[in-house]
N, C-alpha and C positions, 0 to 999 in steps of 0.2 A: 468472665472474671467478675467476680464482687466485690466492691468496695464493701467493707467492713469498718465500721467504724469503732478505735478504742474506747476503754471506758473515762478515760480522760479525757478525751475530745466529746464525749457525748458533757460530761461534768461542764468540763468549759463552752460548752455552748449553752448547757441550762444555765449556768451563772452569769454570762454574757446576757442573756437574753431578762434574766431577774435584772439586773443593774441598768438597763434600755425600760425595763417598764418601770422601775421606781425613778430615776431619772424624767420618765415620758409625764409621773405622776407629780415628782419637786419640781418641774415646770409649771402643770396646768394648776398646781395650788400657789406657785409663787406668783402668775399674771391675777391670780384671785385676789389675793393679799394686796398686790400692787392696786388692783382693780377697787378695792376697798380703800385703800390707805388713799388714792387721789379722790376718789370722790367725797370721802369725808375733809380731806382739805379743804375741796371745795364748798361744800356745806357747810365748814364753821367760816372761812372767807364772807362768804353770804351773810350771814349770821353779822359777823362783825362789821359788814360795809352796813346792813341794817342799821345794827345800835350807832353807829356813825352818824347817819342821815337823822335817826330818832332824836338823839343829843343836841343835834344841830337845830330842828326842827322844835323843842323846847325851848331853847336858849333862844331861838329867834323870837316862838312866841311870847316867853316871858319879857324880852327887851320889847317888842311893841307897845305888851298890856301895861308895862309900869312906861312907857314914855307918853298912853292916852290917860293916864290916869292925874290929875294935878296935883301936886303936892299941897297941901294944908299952908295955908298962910299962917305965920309966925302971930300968935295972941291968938287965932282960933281956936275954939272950944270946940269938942268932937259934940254933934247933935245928938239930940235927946229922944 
């Protein structure tokens, strides 16, 4: 005895089997996207803890150079 299969059950198994491979594929491009979208968080995070420390790092400079610097006595004339 043969199992014969209908032509509906052959349909529903190609279509079965299409929705398993596009599905297998809206996975391996959605960990991609995910896979992108954390690593660029992470890289502008970086980015911005940078200009953090940069800022910080001016402002520090700048308050030392003008506290070594003496201010002009009151009736000084700037040198010639």
């Amino acid at each position: 005895m043969t199992d014969r299969l209908s032509k509906a059950e052959i349909r529903k198994d190609a279509v079965q089997n299409a929705v398993e491979a596009a599905a297998g594929t809206v996975e391996q491009v959605a960990k991609i996207v995910t896979g992108a979208v954390k690593e660029t968080a992470t890289a502008v995070g970086g980015l911005a803890t940078e200009m953090f420390e940069i800022r910080d790092a001016a402002r520090k400079a700048s308050k030392d150079n003008v506290s070594e610097i003496d201010p002009p006595a009151i009736g000084d004339s700037p040198v010639e």
